[in-house]
C-alpha positions as CSV (number, residue, x, y, z in Angstrom):
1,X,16.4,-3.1,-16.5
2,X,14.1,-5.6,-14.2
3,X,16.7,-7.6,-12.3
4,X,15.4,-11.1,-11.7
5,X,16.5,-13.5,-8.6
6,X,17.6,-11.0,-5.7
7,X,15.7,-10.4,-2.9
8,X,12.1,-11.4,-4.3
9,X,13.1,-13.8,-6.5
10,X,10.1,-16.0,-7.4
11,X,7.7,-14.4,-4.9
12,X,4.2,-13.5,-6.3
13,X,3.5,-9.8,-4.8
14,X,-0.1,-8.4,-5.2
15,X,-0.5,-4.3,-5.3
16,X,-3.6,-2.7,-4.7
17,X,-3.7,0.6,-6.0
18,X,-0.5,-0.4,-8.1
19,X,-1.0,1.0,-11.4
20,X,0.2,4.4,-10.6
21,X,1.8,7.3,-8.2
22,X,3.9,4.9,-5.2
23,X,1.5,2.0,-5.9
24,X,3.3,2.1,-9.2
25,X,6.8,2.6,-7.5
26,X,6.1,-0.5,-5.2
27,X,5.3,-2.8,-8.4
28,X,8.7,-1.7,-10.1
29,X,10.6,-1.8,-6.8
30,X,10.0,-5.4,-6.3
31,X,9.9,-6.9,-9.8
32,X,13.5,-5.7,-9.9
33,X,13.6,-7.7,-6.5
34,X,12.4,-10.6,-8.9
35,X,8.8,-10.7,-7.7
36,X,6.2,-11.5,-10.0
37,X,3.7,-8.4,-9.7
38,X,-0.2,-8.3,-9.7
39,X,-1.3,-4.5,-10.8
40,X,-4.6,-4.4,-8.9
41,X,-6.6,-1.4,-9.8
42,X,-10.0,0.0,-10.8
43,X,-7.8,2.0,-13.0
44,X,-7.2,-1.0,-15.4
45,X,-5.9,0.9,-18.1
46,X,-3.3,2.2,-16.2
47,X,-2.9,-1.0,-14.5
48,X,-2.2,-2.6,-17.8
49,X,0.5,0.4,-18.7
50,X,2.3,-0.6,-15.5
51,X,2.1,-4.3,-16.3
52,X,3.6,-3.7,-19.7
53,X,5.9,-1.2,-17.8
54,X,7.4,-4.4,-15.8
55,X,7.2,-6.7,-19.3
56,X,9.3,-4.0,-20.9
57,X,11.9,-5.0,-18.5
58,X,11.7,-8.7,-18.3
59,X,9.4,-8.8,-15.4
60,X,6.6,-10.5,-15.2
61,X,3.4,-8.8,-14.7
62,X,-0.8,-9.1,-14.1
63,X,-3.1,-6.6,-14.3
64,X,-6.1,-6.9,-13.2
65,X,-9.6,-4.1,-12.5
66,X,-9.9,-4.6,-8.6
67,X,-12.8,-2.9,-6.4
68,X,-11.2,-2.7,-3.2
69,X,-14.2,-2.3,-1.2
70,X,-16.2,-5.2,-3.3
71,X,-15.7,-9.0,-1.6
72,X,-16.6,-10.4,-5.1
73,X,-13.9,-8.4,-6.7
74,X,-11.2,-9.2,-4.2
75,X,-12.1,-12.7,-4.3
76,X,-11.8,-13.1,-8.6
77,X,-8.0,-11.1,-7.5
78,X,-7.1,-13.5,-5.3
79,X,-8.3,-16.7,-7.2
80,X,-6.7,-14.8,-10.7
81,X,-3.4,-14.0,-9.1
82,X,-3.4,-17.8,-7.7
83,X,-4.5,-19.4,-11.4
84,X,-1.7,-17.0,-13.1
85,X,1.2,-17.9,-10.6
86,X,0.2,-20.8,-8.2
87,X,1.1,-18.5,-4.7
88,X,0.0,-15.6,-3.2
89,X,3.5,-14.3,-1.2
90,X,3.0,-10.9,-0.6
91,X,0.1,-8.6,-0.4
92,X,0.8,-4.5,-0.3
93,X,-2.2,-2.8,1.1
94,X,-2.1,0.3,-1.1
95,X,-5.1,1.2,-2.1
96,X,-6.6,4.3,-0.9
97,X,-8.9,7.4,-1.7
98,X,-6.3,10.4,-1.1
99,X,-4.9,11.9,-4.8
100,X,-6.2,10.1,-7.7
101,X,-10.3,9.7,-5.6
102,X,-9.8,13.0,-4.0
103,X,-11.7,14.0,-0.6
104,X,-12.7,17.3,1.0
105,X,-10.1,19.4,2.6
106,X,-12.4,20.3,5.3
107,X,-12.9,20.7,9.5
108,X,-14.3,17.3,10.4
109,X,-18.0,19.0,11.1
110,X,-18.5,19.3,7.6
111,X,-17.6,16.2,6.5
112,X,-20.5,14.4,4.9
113,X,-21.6,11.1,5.4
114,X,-21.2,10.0,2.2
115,X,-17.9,11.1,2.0
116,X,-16.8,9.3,5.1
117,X,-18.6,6.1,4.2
118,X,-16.9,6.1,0.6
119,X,-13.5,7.0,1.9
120,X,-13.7,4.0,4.7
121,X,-15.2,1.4,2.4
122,X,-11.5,1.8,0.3
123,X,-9.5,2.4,3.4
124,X,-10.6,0.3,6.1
125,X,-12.9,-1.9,4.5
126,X,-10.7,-2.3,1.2
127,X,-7.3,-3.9,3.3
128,X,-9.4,-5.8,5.4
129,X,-11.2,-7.7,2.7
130,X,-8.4,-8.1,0.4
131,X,-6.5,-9.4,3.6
132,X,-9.2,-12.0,4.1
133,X,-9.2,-13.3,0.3
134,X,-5.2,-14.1,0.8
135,X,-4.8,-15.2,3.8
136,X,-6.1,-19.2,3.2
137,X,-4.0,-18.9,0.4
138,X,-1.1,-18.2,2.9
139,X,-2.0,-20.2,5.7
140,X,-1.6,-23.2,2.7
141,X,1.5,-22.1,2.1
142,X,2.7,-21.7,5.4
143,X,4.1,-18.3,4.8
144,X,3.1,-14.9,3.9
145,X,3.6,-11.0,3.9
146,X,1.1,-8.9,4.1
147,X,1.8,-4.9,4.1
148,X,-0.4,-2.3,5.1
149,X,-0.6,1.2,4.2
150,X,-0.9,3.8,6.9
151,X,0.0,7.6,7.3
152,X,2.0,9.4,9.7
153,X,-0.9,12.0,10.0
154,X,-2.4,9.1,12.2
155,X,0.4,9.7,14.5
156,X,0.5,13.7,14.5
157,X,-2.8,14.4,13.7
158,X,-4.2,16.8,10.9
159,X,-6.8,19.4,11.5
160,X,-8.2,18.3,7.8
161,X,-9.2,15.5,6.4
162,X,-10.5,13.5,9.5
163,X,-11.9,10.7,7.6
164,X,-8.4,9.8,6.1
165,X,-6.4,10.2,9.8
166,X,-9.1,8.1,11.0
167,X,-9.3,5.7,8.4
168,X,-5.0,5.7,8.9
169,X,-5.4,5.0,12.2
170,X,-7.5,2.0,12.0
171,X,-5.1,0.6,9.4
172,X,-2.5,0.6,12.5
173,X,-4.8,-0.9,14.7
174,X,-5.6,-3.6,12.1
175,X,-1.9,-4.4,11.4
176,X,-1.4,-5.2,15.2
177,X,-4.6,-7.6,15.4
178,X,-4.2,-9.7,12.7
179,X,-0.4,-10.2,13.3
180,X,-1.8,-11.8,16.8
181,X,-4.5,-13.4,14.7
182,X,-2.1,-15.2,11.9
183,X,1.6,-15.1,13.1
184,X,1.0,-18.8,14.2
185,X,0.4,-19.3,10.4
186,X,3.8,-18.1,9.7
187,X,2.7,-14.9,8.3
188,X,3.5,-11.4,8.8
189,X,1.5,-8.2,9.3
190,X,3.2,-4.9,9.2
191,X,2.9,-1.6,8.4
192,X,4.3,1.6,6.9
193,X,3.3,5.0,7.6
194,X,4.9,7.7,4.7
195,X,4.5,11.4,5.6
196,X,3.2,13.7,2.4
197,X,4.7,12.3,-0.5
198,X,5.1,14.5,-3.8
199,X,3.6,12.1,-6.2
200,X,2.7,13.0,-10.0
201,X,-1.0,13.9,-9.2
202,X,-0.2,15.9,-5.8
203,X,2.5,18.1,-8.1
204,X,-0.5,19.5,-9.7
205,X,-2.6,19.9,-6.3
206,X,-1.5,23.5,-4.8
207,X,-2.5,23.2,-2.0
208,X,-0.9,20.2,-0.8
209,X,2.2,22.1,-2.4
210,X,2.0,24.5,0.2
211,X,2.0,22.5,2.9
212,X,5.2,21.1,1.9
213,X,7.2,23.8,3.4
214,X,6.2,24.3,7.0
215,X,6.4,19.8,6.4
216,X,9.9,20.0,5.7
217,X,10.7,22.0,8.5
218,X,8.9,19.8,10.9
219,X,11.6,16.9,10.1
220,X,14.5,15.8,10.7
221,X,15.7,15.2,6.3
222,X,15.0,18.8,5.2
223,X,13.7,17.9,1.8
224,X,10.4,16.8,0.5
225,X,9.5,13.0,0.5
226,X,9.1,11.1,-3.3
227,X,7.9,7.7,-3.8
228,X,11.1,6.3,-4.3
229,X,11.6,6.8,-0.5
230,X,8.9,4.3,0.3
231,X,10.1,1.1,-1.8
232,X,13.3,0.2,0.2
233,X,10.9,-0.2,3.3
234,X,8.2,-2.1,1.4
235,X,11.4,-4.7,-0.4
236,X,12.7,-5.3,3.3
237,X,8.9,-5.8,5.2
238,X,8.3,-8.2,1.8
239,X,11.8,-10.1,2.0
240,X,13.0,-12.9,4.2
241,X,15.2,-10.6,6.2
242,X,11.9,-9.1,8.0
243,X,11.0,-12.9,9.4
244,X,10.9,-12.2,12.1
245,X,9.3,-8.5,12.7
246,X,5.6,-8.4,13.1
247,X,3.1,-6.2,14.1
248,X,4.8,-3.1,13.6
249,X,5.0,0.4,12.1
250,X,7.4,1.8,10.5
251,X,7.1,5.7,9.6
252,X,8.8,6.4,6.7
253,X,8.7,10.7,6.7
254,X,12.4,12.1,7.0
255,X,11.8,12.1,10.6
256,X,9.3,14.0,11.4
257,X,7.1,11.6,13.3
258,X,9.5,9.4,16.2
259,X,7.2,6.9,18.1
């Protein structure tokens, strides 16, 4: 059962990318907190099966069909989420084309254009905008946590998939500008980076199955890595007892990646 008034209790969390796989795991993990969850998705039925999900369990819950890499869309999220709840308190940058949009598993010379410019206008141009649609809601407030989604294949590389390392990477780089850019505003910008999590769409992909073995050699936890293994880091960089941490990365992967 959805506990209410622990760790979250009262705070209005937004998820993009929230209505399934560890977006869905990060909605559940911090209604039982006591947040009150925002499902944003372009999957909106889903989103709404999360949201009743949460309901089920005497959360509370809004879903709502979000196009990341669309300012209109983000804007009707943020101005939804604010007419449902009053507050914007946290924002979990989630939303990503990896699994459920896939991309080419392919050297980076014959990665199309296209390609790159769809996967960067979710990646990079999806947690920037939704990160400018909350933030005067924030700055109002005087207080906000903001939590973006990297990769730790932006810190060991990956001879595939160079649009997503790259796109990873630049989620880093953002976390560590706009903490400079807003911690004066009493908000915080931070980051985690998962290794290759077995979520219920990559089950079914065999060939990120096979990677998983030479993976769990490389760390330091010999097992593979599940969405559940992501939420107690997203609770704690969403909670009062990360006030005081900005800017940073944390690389949730068993240990494989130490920076």
């Amino acid at each position: 059962m959805i506990r209410t008034g622990i760790r979250l209790r009262d705070q209005v969390a937004i998820v993009t990318g929230g209505a399934s796989n560890i977006g869905r795991q990060y909605v559940l993990g911090m209604a039982a907190e006591g947040a009150k969850v925002v499902i944003a998705d372009i999957d909106f039925r889903s989103a709404q099966a999360t949201a009743r999900e949460v309901r089920l369990q005497r959360g509370q819950a809004l879903a709502l069909k979000t196009d990341v890499s669309r300012w209109s869309s983000v804007q009707a999220m943020a101005q939804r989420t604010i007419e449902r709840f009053g507050r914007i308190d946290i924002l979990v940058n989630n939303a990503a084309m990896f699994a459920k949009v896939p991309m080419s598993a392919v050297p980076p010379w014959e990665v199309s254009e296209d390609e790159w410019d769809r996967l960067m206008s979710v990646n990079l141009k999806g947690p920037f905008l939704c990160t400018k649609a909350v933030l005067p809601q924030m700055r109002v407030q005087g207080k906000g946590k903001i939590i973006n989604i990297s990769s730790g294949t932006a810190f060991w590389g990956q001879p595939i998939y160079l649009h997503y390392v790259t796109s990873k990477a630049g989620v880093v780089g953002m976390t560590r500008s706009l903490a400079r850019a807003v911690g004066a505003s009493g908000i915080n910008v931070n980051c985690i980076a998962p290794g290759g999590v077995v979520t219920e769409t990559l089950q079914q992909d065999r060939a990120f199955m096979d990677r998983q073995a030479p993976a769990i050699e490389a760390r330091c936890i010999k097992r593979l890595e599940y969405p559940d293994d992501l939420v107690g880091a997203v609770v704690f960089l969403a909670s009062e007892e990360s006030d005081f941490i900005t800017g940073q990365t944390l690389v949730v992967d068993g240990g494989r990646v130490m920076h």
